[in-house]
N, C-alpha and C positions, 0 to 999 in steps of 0.2 A: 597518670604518670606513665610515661613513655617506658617501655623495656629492652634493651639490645642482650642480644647476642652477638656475641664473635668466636665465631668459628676458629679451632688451633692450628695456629701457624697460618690463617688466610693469605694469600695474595691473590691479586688481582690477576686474570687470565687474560683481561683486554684493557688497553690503556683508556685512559676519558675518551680519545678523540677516536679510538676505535671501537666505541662504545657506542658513540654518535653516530657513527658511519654503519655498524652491524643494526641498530637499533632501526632505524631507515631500512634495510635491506629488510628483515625481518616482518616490517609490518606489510613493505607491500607483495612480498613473497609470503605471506599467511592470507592475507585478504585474497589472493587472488585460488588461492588452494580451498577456500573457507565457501566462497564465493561459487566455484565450480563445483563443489561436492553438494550444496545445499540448494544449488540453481535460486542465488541472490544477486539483486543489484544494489548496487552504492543509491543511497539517500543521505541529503542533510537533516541535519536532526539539531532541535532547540536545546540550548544552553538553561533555559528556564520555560515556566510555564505558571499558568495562573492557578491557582486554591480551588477554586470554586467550581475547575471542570473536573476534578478527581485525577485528576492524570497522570501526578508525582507520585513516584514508588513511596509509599512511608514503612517501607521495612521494616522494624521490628514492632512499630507504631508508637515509639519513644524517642527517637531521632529528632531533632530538632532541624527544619529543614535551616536554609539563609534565603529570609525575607528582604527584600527591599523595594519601595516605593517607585513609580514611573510617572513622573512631575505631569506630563501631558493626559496621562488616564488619568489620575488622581486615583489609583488604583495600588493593589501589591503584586510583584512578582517572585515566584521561589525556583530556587535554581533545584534543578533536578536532581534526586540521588541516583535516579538510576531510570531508564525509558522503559520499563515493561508494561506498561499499560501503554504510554503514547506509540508504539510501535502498532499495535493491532488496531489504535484508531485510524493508522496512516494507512497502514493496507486497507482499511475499508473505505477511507477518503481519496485513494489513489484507484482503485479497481483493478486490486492484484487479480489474478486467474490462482483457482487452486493449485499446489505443486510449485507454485513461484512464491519467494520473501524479499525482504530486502536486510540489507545491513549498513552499519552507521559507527560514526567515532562517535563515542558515547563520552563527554568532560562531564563530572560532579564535582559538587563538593560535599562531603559526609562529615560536618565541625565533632561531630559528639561520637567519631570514630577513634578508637585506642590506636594509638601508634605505638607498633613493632616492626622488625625486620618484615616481617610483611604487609604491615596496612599503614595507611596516611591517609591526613582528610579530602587527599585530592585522588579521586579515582578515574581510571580510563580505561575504557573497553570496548569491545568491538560489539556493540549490541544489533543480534540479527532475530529477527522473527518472519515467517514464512506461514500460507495458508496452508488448510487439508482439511478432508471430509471426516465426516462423521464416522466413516468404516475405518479409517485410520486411526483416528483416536483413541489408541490402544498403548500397551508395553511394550510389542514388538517393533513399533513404529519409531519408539523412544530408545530403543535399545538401538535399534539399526541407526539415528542420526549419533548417538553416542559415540559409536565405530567409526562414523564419518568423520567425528570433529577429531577425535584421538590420532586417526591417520592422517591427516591434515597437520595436526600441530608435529605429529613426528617426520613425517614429511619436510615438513620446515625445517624441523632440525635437521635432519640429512643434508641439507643442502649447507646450512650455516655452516656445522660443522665441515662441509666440504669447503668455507668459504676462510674457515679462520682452524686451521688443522689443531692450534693448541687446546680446542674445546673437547673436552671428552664425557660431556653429558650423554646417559642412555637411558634413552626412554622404552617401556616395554609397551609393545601395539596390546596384546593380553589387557584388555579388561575385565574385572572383575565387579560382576552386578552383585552388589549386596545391599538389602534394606536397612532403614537406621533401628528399628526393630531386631533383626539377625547379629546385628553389631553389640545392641544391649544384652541378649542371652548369651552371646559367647562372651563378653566382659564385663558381664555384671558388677563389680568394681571398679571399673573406670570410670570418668566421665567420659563427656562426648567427645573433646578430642584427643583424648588420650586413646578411645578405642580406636579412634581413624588411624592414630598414627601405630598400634599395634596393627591393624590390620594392612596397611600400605608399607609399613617396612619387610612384611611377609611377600604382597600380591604386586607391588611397586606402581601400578595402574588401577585406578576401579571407579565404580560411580557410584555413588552410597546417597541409595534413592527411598523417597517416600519423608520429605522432610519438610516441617512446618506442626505434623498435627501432634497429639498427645501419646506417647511409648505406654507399655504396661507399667512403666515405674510413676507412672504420674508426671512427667516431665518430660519436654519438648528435649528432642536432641538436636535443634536449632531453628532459630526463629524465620518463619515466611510471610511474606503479607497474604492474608487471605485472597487476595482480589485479583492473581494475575496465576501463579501456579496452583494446577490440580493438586492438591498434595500426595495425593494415591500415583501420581502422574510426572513426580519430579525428581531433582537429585545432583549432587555435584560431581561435576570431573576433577579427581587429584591424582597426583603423581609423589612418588616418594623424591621426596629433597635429597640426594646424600650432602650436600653443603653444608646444611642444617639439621639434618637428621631429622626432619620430623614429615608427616604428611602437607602437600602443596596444592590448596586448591587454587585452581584454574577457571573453573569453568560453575558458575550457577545457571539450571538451564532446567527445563519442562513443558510437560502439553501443558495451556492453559486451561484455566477455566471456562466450561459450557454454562446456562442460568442455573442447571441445575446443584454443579459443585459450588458455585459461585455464593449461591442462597445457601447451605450448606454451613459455609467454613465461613461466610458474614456472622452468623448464629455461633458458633464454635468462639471465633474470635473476639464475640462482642463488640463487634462493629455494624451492626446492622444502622447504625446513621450515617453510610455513606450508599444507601438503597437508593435514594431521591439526588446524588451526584451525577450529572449528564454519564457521564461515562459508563458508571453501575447501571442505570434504566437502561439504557442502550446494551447490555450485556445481560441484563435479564428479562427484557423484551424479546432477545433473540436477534437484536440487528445486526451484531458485529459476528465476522466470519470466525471458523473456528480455526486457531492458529496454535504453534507450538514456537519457543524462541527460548533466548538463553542472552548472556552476557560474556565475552572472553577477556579476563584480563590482558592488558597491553604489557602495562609495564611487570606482571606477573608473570607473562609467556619470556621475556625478554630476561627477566632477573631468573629464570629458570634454564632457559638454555645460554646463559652468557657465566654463568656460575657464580650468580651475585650474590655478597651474603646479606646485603640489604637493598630495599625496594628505591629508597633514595639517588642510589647510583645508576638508578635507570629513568628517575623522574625529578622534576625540579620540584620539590616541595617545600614545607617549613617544617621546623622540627625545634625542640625544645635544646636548652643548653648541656644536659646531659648526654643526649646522641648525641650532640657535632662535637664533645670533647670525646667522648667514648669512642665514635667513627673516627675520628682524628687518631687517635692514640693506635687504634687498631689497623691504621692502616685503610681504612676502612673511605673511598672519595665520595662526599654528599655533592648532587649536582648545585 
């Protein structure tokens, strides 16, 4: 079951067709700041991909991907939730140079995704991943692209907001590194995103890292596939909403995994039947280079600096008949 929120007294800051026209402005004024600060190029990237090479993200590993058949293979294809594994097979099928990534329009579908004011089964994101050596492969290396993407995406904002003067979204460059571990000791009563959101209505920026493995409380403070982010190695970029008043993530992003974390968190996660998938042997052989990359919401960065109080107004999706009478009644424009 779908849940809205509406914000009191909402109205709209930009109309539909100036929504259309900022929304455009936006991506290619982010890509190109995104682009320069990470030293990436533009790559096409597949809409689907086949089972049997390992190469679809399976997230929390319950997801249900969308299968469909290819008359001429006699075969199945699944559309992708998300490229972080096929990103690092492409740099090492393309012969990036260390220090160089690429990035890409990342389309999914996520069917067995909850829809609210901020999620829909249709997702879009700027997915970049980039090579680096083994001396890099640290926290500071993590922390310093952090700083990149934050002043990037505020960046952006400075200019929209120069471009459509009624926007008065503020973003703070101040990030604040804290692990989901540090998050559970100071709110040991909370769940997990209730700590995010006590701690981002405080710090209004942070990256709240080290997410995937198991907390002292016995329980994950959010699900990761074992097979693409380090978990010692990861962590999400949000920003306080004041729209919606609660924490906004933006950004999933981490070093990935070397063989050694890789074998690791296979065991941890009870996945060790995906060792013998082309993808895994080639990652625990040691073929694939070692890379670091992340995912940037499209229509998250756009519903954040346009003051959107749902994700619908910035992407054409489907939605059940409680949002379009609820958005409807509120005021509220579904594309």
């Amino acid at each position: 079951m779908s849940k809205l929120i509406v914000p009191k007294d909402y109205r709209q800051l930009l109309s539909v067709y100036e929504t259309q026209t900022a929304i455009g402005a936006i991506k290619r004024i982010f890509e190109d700041n995104l682009a320069r600060a990470l030293h990436l190029k533009r790559v096409s990237a597949p809409l689907f991909v086949e089972p049997q090479t390992g190469l679809n993200d399976d997230l929390n590993g319950v997801e249900r991907p969308v299968v469909f058949d290819i008359k001429e293979m006699r075969t199945d294809a699944q559309i992708v939730h998300s490229l972080a594994k096929w990103k690092r097979m492409a740099l090492y099928q393309y012969g990036f140079p260390v220090g160089e990534g690429l990035y890409t329009d990342m389309n999914a579908v996520r069917r067995d995704e909850e829809m609210d004011n901020l999620h829909s089964i249709y997702v879009d994101q700027w997915d970049w991943e980039k090579i680096i050596d083994s001396a890099s492969r640290n926290e500071s290396l993590l922390r310093e692209t952090v700083v990149q993407i934050v002043n990037a995406i505020c960046d952006t904002a400075d200019k929209i907001k120069a471009m459509y003067p009624v926007l008065s979204v503020d973003l703070s460059r101040n990030v604040r590194f804290i692990t989901t571990q540090q998050l559970e000791d100071m709110y040991p009563e909370l769940s997990p995103k209730e700590r995010e959101n006590a701690c981002l209505k405080e710090c209004k920026t942070a990256f709240i890292m080290q997410i995937g493995d198991i907390l002292k409380s016995g329980v994950r403070h959010d699900g990761r596939a074992p097979d693409y982010d380090d978990w010692t190695l990861n962590g999400d970029i949000v920003f306080w909403n004041d729209m919606l008043g609660c924490a906004f993530e933006i950004s999933s992003m981490g070093i990935r995994v070397d063989a050694e974390a890789l074998d690791a968190q296979l065991t941890k996660a009870n996945c060790d039947d995906r060792r013998e998938l082309p993808f895994h042997k080639m990652l625990l052989e040691g073929k694939l280079p070692l890379t670091m990359g992340g995912g940037i919401g499209q229509s998250r960065l756009c519903m954040l600096l346009f003051q959107k109080a749902h994700i619908g107004e910035v992407q054409v999706s489907v939605w059940d008949k409680n949002t379009i009478s609820g958005c409807k009644a509120a005021g509220i424009p579904l594309l």
